[in-house]
C-alpha positions as a LaTeX table, in Angstrom:
\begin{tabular}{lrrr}
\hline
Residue & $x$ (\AA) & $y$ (\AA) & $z$ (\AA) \\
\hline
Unk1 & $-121.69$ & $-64.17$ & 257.52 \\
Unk2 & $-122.53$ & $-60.77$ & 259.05 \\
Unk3 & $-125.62$ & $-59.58$ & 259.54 \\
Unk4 & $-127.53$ & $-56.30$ & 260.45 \\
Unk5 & $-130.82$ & $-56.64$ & 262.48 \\
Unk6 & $-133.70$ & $-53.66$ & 261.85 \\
Unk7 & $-136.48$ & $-53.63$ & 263.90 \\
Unk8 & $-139.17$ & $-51.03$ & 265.70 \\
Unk9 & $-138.72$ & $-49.54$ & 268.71 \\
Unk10 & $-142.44$ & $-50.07$ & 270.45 \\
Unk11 & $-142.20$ & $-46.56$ & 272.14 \\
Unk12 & $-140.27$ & $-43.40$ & 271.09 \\
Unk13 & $-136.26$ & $-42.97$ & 272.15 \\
Unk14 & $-135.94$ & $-40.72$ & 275.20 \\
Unk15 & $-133.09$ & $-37.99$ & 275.85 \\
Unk16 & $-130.28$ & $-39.42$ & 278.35 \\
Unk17 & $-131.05$ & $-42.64$ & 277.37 \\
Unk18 & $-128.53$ & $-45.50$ & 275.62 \\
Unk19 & $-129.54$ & $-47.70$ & 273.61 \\
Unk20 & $-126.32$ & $-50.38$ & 273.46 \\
Unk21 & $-128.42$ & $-53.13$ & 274.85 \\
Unk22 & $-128.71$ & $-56.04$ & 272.16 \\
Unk23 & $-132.31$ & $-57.18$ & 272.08 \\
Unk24 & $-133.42$ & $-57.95$ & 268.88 \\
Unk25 & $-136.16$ & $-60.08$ & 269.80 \\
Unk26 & $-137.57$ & $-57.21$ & 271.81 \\
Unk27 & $-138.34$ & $-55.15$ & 268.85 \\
Unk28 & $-139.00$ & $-58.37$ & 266.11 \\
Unk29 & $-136.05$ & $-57.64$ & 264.07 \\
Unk30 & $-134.97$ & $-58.90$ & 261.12 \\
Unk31 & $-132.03$ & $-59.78$ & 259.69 \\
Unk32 & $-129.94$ & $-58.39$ & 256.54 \\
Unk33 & $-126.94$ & $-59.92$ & 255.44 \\
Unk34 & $-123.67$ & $-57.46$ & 255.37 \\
Unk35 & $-123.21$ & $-57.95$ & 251.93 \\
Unk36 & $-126.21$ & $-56.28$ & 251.24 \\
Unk37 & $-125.40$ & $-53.38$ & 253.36 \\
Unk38 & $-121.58$ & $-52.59$ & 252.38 \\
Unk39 & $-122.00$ & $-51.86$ & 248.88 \\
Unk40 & $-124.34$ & $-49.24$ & 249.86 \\
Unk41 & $-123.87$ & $-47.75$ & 253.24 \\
Unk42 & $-122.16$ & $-44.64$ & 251.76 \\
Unk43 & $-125.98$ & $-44.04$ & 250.40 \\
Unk44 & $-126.61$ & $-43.14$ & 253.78 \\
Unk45 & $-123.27$ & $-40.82$ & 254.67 \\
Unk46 & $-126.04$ & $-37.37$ & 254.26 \\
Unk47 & $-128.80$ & $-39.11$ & 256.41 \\
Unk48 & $-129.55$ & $-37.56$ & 260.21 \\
Unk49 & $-129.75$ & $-40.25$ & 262.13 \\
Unk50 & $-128.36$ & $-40.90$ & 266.23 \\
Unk51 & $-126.06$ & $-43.68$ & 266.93 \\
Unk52 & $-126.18$ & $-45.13$ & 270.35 \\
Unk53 & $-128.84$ & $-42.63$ & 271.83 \\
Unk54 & $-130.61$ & $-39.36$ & 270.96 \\
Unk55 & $-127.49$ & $-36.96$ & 272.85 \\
Unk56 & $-125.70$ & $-38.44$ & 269.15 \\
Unk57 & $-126.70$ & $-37.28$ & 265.94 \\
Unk58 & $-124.45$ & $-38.33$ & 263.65 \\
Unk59 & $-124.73$ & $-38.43$ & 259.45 \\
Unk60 & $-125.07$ & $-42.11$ & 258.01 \\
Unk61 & $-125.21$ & $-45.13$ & 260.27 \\
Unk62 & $-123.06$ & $-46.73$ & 263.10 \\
Unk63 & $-122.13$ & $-49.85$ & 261.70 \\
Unk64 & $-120.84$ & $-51.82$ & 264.42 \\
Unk65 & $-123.54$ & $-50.18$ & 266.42 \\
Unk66 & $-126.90$ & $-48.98$ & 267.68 \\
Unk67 & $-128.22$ & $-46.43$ & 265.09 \\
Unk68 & $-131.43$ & $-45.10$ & 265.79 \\
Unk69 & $-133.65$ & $-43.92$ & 262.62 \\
Unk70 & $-135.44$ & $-40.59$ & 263.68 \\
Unk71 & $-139.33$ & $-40.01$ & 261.39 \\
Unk72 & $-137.72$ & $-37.47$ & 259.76 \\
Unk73 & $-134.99$ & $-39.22$ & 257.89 \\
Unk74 & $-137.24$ & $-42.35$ & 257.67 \\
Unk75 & $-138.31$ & $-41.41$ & 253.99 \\
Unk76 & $-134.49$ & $-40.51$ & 253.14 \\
Unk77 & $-133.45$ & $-43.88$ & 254.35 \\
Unk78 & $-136.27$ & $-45.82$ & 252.26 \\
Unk79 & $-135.09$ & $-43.82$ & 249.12 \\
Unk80 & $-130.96$ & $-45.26$ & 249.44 \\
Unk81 & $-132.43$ & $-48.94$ & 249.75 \\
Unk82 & $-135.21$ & $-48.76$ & 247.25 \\
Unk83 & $-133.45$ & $-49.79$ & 244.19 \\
Unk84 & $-131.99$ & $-52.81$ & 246.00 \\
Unk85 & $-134.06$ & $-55.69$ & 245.11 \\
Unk86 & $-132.83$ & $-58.07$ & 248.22 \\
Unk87 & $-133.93$ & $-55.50$ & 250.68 \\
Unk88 & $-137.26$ & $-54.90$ & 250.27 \\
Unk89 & $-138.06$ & $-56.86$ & 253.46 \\
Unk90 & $-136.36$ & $-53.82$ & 254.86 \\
Unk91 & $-137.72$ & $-51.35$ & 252.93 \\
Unk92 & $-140.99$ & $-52.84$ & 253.58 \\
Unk93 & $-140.20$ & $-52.86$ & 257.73 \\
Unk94 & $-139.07$ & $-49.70$ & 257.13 \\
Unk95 & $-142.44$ & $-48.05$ & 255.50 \\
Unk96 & $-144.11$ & $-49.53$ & 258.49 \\
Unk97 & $-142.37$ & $-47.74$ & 260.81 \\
Unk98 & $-143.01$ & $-44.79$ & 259.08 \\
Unk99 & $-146.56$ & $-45.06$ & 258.71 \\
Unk100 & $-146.63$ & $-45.72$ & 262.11 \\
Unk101 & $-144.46$ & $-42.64$ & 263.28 \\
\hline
\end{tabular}
């Protein structure tokens, strides 16, 4: 089955750098299960967000990619999974990272 991993980026994205590298041990992710995420990933078609690296922005996520959340679309993103029962372990990753900027 595939899978999505979400996790926190320890210190803030910088300008001219990629972020392609697969390390999802480096920033604890977690995993959530594509079937989760397809029924649902048009909720996030009007949500800023940068795919790849901050010289990106791009509207909804990269799928088969690197999509970095920016605090500003944080409490957009939380709103399109809230109603979804099987990912409030994201939701609940995701309210971290916003309380933690």
């Amino acid at each position: 089955m595939a899978k999505h991993e979400f996790g926190i980026m320890q210190t803030a994205p910088q300008k001219g750098k990629r972020y392609d590298e697969y390390a999802p041990r480096k920033y604890n992710c977690i995993n959530v299960d594509d079937d989760y995420l397809e029924d649902i990933v048009t909720n996030f078609d009007d949500i800023d967000f940068y795919w790849h690296s901050l010289d990106v922005p791009g509207k909804g996520i990269a799928y088969c990619g690197i999509t970095l959340i920016p605090p500003a679309s944080m409490q957009a993103f939380i709103s399109a999974i809230d109603n979804f029962p099987e990912l409030s372990e994201l939701k609940a990753l995701m309210q971290k990272a916003y309380i933690e900027n």
